[in-house]
PyMOL Python script that loads the backbone (N, CA, C, O; Angstrom):
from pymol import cmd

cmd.read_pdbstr("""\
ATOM      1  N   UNK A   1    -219.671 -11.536 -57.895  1.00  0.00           N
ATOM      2  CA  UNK A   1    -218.916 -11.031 -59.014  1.00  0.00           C
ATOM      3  C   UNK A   1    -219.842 -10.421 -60.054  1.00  0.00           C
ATOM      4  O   UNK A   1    -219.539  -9.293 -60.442  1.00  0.00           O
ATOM      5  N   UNK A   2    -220.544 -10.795 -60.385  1.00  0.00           N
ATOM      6  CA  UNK A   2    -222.076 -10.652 -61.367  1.00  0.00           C
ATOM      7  C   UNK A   2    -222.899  -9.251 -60.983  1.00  0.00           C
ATOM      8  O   UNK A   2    -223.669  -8.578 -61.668  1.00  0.00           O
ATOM      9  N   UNK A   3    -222.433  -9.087 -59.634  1.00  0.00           N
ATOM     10  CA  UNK A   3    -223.064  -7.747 -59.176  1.00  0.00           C
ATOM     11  C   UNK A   3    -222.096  -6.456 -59.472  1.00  0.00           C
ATOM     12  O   UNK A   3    -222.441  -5.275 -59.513  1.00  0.00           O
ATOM     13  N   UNK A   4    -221.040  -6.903 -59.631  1.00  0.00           N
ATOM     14  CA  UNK A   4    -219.694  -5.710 -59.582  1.00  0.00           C
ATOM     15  C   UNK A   4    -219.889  -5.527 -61.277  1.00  0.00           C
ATOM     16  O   UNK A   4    -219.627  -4.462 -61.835  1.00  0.00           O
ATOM     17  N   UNK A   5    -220.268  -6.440 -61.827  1.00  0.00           N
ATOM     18  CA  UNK A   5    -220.436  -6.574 -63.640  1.00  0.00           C
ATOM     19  C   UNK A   5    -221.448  -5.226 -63.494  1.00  0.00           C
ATOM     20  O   UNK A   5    -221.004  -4.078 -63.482  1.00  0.00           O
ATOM     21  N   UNK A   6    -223.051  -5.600 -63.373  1.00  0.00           N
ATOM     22  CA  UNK A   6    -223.806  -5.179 -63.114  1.00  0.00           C
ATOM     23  C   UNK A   6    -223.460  -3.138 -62.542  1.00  0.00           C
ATOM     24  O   UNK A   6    -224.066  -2.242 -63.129  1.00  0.00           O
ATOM     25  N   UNK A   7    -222.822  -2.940 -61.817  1.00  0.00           N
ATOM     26  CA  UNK A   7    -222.377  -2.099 -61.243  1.00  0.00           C
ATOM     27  C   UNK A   7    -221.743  -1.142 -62.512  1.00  0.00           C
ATOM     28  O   UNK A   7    -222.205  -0.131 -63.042  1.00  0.00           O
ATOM     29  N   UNK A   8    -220.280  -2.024 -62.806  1.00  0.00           N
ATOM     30  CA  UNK A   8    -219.518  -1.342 -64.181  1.00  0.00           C
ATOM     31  C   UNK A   8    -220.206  -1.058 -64.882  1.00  0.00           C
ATOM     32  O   UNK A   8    -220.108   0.045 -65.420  1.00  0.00           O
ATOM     33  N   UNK A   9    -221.537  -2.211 -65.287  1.00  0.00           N
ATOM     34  CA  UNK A   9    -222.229  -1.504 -66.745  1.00  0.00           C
ATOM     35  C   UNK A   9    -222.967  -0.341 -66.447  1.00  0.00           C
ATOM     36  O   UNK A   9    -222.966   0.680 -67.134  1.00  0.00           O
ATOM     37  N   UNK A  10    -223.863  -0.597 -64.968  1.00  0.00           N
ATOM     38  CA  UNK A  10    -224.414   0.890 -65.162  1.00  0.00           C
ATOM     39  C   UNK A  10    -223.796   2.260 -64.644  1.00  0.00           C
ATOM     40  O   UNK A  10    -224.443   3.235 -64.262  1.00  0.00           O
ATOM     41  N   UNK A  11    -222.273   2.126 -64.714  1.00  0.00           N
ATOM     42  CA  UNK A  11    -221.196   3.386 -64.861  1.00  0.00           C
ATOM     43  C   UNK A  11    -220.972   3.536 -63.479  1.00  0.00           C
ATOM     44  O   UNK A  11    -220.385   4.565 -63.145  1.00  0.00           O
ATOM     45  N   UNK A  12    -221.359   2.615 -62.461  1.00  0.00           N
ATOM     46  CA  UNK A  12    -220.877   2.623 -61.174  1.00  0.00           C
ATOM     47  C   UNK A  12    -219.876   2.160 -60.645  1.00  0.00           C
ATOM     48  O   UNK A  12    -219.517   1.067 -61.084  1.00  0.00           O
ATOM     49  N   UNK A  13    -218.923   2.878 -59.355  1.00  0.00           N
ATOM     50  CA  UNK A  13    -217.877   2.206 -59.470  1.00  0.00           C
ATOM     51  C   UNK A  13    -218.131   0.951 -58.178  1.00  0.00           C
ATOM     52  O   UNK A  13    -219.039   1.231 -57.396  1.00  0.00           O
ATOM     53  N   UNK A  14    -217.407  -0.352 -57.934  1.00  0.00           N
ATOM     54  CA  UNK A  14    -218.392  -0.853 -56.855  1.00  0.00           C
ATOM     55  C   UNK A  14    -217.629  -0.552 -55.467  1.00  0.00           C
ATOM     56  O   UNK A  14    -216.709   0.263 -55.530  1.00  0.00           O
ATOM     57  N   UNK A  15    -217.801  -0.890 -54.747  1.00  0.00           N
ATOM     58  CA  UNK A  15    -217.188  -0.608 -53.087  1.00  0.00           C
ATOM     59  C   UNK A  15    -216.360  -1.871 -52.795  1.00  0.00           C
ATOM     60  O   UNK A  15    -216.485  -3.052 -53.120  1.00  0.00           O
ATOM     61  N   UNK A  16    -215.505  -1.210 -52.091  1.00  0.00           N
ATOM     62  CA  UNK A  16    -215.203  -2.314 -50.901  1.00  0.00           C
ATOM     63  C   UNK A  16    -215.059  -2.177 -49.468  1.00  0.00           C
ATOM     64  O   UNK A  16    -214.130  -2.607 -48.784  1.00  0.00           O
ATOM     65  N   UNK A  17    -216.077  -1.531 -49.088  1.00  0.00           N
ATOM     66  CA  UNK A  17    -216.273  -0.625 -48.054  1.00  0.00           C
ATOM     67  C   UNK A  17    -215.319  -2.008 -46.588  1.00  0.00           C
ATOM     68  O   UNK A  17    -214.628  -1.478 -45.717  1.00  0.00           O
ATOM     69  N   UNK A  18    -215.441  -3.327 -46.590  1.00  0.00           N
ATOM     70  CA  UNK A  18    -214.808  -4.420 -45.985  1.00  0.00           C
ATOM     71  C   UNK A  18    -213.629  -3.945 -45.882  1.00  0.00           C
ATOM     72  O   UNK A  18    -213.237  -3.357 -44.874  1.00  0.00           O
ATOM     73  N   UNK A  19    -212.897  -4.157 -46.964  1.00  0.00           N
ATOM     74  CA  UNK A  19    -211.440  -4.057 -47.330  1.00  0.00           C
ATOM     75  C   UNK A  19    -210.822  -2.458 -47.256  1.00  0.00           C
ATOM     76  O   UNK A  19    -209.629  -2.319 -47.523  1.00  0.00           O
ATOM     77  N   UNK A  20    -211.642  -1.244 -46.891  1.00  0.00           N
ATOM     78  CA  UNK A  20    -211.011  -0.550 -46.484  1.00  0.00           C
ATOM     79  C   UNK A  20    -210.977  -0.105 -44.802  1.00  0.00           C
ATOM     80  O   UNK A  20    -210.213   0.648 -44.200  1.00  0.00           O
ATOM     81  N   UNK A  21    -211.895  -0.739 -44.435  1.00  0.00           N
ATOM     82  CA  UNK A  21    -212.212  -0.573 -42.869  1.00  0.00           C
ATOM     83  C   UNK A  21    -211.019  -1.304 -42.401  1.00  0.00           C
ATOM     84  O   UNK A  21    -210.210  -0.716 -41.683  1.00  0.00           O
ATOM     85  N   UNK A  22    -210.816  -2.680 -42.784  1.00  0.00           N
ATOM     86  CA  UNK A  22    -209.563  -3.277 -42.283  1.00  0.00           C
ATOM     87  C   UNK A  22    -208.353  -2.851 -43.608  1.00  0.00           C
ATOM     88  O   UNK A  22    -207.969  -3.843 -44.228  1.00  0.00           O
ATOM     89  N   UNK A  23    -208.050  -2.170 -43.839  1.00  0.00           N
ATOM     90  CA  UNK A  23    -207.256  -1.311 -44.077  1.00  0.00           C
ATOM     91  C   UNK A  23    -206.517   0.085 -43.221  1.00  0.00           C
ATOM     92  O   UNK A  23    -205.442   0.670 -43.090  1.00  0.00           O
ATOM     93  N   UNK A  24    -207.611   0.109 -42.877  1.00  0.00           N
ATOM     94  CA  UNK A  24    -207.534   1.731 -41.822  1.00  0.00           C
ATOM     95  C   UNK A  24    -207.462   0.802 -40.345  1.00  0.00           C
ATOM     96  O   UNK A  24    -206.727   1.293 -39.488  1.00  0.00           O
ATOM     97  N   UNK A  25    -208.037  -0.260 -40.046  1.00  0.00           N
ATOM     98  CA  UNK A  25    -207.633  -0.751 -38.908  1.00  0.00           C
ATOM     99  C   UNK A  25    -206.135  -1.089 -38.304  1.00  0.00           C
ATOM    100  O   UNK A  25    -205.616  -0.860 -37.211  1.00  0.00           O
ATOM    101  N   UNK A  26    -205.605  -1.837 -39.689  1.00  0.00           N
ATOM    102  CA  UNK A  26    -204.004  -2.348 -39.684  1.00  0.00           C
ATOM    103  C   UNK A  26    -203.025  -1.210 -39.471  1.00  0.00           C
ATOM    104  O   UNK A  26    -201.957  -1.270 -38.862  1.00  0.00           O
ATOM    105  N   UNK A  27    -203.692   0.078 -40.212  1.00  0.00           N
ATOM    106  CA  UNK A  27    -203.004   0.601 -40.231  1.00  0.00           C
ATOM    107  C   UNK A  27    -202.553   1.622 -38.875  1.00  0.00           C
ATOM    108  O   UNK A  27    -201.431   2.021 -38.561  1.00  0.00           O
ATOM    109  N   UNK A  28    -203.929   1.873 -38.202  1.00  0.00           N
ATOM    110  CA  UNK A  28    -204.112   2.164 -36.667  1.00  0.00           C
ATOM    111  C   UNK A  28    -202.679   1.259 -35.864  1.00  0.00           C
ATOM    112  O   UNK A  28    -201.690   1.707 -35.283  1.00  0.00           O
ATOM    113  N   UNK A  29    -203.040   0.079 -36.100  1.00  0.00           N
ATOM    114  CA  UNK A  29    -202.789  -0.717 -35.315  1.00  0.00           C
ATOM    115  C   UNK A  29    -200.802  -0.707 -35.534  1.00  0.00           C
ATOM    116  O   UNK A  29    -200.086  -0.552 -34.544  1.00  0.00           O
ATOM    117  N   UNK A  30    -200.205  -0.895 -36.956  1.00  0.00           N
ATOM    118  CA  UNK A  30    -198.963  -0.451 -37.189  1.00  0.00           C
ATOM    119  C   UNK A  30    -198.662   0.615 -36.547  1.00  0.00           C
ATOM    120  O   UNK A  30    -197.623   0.543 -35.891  1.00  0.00           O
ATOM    121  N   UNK A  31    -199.263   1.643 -36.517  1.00  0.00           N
ATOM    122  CA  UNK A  31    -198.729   3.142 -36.158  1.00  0.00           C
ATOM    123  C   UNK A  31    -198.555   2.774 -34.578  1.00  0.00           C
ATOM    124  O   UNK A  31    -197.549   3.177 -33.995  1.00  0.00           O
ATOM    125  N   UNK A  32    -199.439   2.087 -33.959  1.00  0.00           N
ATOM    126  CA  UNK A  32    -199.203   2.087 -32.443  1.00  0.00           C
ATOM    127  C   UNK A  32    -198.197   1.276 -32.525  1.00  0.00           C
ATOM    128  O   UNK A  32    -197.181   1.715 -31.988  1.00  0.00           O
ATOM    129  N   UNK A  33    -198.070  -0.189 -33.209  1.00  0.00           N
ATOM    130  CA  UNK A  33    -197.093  -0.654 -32.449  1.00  0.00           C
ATOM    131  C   UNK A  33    -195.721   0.005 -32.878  1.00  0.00           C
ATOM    132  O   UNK A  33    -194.695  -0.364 -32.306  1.00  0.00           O
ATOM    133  N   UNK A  34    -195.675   0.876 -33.771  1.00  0.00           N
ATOM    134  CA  UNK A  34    -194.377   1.577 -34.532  1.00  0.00           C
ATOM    135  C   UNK A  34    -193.689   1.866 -32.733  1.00  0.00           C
ATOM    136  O   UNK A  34    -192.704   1.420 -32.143  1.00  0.00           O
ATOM    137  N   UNK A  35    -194.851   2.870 -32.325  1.00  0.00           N
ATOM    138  CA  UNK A  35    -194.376   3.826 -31.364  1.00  0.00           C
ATOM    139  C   UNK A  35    -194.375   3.287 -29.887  1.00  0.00           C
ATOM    140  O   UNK A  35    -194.197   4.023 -28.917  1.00  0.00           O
ATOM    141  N   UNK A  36    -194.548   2.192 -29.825  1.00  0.00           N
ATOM    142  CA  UNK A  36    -194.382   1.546 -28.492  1.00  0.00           C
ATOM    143  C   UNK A  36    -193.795   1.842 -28.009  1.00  0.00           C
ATOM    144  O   UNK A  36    -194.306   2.440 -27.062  1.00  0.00           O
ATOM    145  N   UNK A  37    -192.466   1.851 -27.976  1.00  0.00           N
ATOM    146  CA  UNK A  37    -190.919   2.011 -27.795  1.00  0.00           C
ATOM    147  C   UNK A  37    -191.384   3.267 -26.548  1.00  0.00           C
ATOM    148  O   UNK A  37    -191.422   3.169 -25.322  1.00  0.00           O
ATOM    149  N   UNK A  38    -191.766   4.673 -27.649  1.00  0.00           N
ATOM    150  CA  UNK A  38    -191.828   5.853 -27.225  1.00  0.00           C
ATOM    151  C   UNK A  38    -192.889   6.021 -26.227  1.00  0.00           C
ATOM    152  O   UNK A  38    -192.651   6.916 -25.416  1.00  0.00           O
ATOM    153  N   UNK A  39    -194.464   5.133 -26.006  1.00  0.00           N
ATOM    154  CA  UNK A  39    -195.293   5.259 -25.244  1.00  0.00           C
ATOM    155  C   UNK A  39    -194.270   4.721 -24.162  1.00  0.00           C
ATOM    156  O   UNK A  39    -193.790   5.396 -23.252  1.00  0.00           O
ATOM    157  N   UNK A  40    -194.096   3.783 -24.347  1.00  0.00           N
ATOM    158  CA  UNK A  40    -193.335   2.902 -23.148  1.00  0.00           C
ATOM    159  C   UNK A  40    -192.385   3.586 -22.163  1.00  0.00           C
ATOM    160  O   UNK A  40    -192.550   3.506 -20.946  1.00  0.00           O
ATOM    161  N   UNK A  41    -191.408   4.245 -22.722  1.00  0.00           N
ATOM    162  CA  UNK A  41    -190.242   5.606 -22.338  1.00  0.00           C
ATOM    163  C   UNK A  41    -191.148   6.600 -21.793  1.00  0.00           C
ATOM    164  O   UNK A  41    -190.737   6.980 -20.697  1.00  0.00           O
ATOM    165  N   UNK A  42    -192.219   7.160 -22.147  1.00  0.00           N
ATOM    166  CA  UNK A  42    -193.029   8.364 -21.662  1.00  0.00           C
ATOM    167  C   UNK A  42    -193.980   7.867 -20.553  1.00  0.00           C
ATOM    168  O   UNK A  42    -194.479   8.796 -19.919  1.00  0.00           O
ATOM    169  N   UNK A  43    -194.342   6.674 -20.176  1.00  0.00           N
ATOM    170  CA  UNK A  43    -195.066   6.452 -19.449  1.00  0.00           C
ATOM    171  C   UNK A  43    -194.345   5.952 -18.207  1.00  0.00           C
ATOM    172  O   UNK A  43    -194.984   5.817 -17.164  1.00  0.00           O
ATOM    173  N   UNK A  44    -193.166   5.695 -18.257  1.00  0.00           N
ATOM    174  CA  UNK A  44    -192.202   5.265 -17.542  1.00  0.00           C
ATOM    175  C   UNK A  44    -191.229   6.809 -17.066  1.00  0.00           C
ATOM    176  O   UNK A  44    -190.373   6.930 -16.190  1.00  0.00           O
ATOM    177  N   UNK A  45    -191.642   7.576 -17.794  1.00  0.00           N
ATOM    178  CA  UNK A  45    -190.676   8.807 -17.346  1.00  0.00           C
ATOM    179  C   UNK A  45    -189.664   8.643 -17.640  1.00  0.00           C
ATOM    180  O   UNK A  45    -189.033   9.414 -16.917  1.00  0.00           O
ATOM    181  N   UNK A  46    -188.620   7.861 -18.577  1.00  0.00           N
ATOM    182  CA  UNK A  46    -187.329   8.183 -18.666  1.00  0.00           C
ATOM    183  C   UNK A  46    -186.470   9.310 -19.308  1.00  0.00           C
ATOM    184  O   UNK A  46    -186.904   9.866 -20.317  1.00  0.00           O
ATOM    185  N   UNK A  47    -185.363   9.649 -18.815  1.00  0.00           N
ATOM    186  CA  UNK A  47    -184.656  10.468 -18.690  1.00  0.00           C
ATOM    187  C   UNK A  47    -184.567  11.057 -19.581  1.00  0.00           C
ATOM    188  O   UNK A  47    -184.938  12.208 -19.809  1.00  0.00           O
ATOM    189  N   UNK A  48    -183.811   9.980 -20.494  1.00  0.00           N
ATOM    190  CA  UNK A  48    -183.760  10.601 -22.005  1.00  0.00           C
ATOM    191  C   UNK A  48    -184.851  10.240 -23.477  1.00  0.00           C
ATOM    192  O   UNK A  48    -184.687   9.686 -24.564  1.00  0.00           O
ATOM    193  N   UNK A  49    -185.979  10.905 -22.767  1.00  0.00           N
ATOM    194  CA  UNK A  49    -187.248  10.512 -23.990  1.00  0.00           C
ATOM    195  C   UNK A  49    -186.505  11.162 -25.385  1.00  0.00           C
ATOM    196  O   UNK A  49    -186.355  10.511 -26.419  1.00  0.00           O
ATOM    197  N   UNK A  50    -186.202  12.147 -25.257  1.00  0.00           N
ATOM    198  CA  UNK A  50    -186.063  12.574 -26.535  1.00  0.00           C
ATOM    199  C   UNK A  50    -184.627  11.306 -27.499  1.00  0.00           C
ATOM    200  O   UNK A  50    -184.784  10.803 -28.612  1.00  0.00           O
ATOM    201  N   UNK A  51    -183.660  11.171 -26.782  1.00  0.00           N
ATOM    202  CA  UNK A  51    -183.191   9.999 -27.740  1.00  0.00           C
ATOM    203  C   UNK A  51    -184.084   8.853 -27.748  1.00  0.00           C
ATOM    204  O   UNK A  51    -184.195   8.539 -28.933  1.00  0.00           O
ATOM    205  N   UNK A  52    -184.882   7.951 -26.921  1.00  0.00           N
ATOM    206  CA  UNK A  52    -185.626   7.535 -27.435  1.00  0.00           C
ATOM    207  C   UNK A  52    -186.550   7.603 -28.854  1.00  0.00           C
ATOM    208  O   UNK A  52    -186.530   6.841 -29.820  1.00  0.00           O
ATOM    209  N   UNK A  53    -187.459   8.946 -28.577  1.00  0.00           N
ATOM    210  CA  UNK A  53    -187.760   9.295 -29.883  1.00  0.00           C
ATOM    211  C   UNK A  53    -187.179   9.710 -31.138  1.00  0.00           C
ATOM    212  O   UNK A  53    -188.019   9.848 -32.028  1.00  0.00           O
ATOM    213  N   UNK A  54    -185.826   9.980 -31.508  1.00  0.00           N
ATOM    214  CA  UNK A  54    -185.261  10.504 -32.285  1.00  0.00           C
ATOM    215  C   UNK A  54    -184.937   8.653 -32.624  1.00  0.00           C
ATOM    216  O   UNK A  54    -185.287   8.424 -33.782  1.00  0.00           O
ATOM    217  N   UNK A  55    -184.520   7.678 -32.096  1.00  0.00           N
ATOM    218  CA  UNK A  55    -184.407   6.557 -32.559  1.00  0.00           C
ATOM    219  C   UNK A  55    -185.823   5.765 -33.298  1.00  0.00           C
ATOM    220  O   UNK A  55    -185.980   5.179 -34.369  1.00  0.00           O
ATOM    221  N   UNK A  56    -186.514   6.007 -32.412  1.00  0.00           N
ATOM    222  CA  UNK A  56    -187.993   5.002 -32.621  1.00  0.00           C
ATOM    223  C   UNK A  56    -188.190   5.930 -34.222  1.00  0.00           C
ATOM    224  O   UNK A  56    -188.523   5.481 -35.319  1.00  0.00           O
ATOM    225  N   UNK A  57    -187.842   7.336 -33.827  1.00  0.00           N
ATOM    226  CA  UNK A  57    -188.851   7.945 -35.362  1.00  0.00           C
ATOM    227  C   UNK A  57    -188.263   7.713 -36.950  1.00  0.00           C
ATOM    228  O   UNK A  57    -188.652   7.692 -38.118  1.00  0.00           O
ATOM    229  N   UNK A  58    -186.835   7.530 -35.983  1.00  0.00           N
ATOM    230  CA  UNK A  58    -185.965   7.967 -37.734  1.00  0.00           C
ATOM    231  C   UNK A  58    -185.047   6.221 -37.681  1.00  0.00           C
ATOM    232  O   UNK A  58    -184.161   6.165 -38.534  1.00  0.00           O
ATOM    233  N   UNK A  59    -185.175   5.089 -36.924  1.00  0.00           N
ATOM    234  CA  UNK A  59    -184.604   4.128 -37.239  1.00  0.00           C
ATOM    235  C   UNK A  59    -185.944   3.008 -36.495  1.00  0.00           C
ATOM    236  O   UNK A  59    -185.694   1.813 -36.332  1.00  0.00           O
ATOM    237  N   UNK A  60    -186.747   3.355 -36.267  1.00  0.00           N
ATOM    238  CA  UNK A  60    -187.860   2.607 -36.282  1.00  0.00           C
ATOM    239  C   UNK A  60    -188.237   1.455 -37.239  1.00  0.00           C
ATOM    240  O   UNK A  60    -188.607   0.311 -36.973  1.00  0.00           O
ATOM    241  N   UNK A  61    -188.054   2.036 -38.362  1.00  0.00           N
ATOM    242  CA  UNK A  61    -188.505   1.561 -39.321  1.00  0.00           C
ATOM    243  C   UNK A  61    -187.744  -0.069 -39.733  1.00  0.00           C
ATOM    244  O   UNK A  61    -188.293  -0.966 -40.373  1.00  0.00           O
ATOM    245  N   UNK A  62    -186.554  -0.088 -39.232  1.00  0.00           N
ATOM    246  CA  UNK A  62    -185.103  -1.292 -39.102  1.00  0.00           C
ATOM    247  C   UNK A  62    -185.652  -1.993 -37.808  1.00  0.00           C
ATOM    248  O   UNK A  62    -186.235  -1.405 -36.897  1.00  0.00           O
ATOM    249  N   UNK A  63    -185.442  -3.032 -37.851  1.00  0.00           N
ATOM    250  CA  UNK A  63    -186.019  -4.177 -36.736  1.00  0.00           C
ATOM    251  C   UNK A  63    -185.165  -3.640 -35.375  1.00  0.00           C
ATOM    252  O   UNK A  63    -185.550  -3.430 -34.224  1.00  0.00           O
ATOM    253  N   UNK A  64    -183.769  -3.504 -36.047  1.00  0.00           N
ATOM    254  CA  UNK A  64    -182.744  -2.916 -34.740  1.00  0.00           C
ATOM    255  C   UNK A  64    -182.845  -1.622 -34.295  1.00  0.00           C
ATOM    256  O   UNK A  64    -182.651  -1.313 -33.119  1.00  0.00           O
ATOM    257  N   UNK A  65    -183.180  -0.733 -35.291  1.00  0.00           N
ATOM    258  CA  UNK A  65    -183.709   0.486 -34.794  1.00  0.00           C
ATOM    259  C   UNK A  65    -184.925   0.745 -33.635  1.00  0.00           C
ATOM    260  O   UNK A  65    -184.987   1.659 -32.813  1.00  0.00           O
ATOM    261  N   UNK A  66    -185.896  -0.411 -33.863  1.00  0.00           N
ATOM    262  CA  UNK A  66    -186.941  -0.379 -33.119  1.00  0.00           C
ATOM    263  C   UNK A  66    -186.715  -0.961 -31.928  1.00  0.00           C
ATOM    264  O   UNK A  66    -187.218  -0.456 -30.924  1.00  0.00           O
ATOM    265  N   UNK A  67    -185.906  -2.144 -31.833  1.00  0.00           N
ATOM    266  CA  UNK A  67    -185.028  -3.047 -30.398  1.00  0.00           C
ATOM    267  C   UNK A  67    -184.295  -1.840 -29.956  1.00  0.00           C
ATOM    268  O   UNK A  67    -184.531  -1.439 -28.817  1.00  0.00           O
ATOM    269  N   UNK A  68    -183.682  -1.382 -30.483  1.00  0.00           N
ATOM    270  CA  UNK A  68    -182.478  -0.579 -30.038  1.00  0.00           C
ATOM    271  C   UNK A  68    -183.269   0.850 -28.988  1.00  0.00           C
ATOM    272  O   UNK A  68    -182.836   1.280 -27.918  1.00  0.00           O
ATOM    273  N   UNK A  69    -184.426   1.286 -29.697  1.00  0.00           N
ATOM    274  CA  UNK A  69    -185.166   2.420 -28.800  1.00  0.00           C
ATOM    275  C   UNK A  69    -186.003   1.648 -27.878  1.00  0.00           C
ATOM    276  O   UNK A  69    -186.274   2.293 -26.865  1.00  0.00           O
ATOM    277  N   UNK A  70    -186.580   0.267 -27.920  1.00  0.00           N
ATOM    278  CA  UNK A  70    -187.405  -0.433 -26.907  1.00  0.00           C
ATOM    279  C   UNK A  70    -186.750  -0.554 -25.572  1.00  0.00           C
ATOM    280  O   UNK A  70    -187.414  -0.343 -24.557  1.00  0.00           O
ATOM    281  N   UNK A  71    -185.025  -0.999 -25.485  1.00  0.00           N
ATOM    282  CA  UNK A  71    -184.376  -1.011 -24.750  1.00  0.00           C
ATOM    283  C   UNK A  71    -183.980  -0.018 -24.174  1.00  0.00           C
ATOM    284  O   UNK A  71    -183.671  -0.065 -22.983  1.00  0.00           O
ATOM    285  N   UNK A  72    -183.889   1.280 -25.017  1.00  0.00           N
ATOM    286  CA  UNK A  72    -183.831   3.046 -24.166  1.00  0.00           C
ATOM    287  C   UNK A  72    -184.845   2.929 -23.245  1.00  0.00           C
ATOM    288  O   UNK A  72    -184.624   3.097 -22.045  1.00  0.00           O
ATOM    289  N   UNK A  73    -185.917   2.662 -23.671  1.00  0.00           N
ATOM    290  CA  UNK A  73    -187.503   2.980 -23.175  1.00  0.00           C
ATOM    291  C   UNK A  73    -187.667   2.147 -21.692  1.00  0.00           C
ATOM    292  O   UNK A  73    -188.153   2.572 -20.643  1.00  0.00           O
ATOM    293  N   UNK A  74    -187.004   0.629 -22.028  1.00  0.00           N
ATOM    294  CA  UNK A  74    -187.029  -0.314 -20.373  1.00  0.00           C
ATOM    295  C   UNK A  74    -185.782  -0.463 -19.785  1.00  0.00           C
ATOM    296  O   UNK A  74    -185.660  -1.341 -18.932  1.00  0.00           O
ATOM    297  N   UNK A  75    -184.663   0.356 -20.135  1.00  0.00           N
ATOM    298  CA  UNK A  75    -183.549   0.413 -19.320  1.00  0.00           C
ATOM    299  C   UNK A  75    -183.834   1.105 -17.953  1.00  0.00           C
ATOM    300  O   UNK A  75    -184.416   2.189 -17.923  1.00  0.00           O
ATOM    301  N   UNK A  76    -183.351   0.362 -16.631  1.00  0.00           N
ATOM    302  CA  UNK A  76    -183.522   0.395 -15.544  1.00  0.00           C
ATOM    303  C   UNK A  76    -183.423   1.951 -15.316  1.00  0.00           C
ATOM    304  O   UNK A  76    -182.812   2.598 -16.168  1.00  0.00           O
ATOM    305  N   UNK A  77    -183.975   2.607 -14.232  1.00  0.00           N
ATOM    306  CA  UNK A  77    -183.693   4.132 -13.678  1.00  0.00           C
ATOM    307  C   UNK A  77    -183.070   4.547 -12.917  1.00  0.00           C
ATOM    308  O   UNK A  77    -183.766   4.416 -11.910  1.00  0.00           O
ATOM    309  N   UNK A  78    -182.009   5.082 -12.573  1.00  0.00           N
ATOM    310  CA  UNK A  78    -180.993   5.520 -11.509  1.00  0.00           C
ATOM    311  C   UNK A  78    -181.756   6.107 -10.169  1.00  0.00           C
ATOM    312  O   UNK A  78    -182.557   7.041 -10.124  1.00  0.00           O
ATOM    313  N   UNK A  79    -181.342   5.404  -9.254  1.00  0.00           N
ATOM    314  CA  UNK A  79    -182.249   5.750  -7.897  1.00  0.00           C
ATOM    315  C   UNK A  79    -181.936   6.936  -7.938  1.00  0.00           C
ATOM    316  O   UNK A  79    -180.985   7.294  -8.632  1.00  0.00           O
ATOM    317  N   UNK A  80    -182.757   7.922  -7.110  1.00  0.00           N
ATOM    318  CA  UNK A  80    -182.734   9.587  -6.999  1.00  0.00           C
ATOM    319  C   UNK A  80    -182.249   9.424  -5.444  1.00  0.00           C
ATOM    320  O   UNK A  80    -182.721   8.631  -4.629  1.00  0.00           O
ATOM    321  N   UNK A  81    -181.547  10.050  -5.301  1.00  0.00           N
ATOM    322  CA  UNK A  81    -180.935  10.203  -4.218  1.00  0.00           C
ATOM    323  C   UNK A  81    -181.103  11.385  -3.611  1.00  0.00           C
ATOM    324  O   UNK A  81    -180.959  12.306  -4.415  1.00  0.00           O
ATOM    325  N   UNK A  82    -181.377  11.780  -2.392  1.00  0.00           N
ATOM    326  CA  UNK A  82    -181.602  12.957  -1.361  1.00  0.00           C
ATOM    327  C   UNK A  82    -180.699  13.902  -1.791  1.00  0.00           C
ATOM    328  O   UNK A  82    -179.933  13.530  -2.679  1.00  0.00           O
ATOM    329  N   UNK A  83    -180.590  15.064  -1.374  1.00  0.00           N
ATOM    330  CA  UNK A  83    -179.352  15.850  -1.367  1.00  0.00           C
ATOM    331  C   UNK A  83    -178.952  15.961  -0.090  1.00  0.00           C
ATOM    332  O   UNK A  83    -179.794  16.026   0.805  1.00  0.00           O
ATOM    333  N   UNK A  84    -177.591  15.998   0.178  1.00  0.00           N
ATOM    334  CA  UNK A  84    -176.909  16.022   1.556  1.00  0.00           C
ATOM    335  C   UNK A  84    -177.231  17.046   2.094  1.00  0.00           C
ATOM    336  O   UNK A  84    -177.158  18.064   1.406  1.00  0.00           O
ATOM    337  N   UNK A  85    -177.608  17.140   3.224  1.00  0.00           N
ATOM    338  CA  UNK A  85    -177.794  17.738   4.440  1.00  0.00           C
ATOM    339  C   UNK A  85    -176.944  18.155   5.284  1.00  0.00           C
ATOM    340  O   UNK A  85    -176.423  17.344   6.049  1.00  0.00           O
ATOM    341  N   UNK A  86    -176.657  19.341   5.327  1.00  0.00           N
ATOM    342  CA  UNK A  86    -175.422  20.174   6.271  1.00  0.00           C
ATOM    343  C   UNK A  86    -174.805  20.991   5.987  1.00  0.00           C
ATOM    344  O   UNK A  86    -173.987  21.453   6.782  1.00  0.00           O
TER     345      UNK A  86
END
""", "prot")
cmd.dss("prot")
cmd.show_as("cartoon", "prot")
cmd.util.cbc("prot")
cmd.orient("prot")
């Protein structure tokens, strides 16, 4: 504390070079898990990414908004079926 004194008096401002590194870390780390939902849907190929993302981006932010696009993202995939022949 005595050093940050020290600092003010001689017109310096002091750092917290700590407290912003894990600042910028959390905040890394929020942004990914924001978008899970949407990695999850895109890596999986589903159908309808774009409602996915239009949920995760604009109701993300609501606990149900974010459940609600997680479940777009791991809802099962409709088998692809051949096309008939003849």
């Amino acid at each position: 504390m005595s050093n940050n004194l020290s600092l003010i008096a001689a017109g310096q401002a002091p750092t917290n070079a700590g407290g912003i590194a894990t600042a910028i870390i959390l905040a890394i780390a929020g942004t990914l898990l924001y978008f899970v939902p949407l990695l999850i849907g895109w890596r999986r190929h589903v159908r309808n990414l774009g409602s996915v993302a239009v949920v995760n981006v604009f109701l993300g932010w609501t606990l149900i908004g974010w459940v609600v696009a997680l479940a777009l993202a791991c809802r099962s995939r409709e088998p692809v079926t051949p096309p008939a022949s003849g």
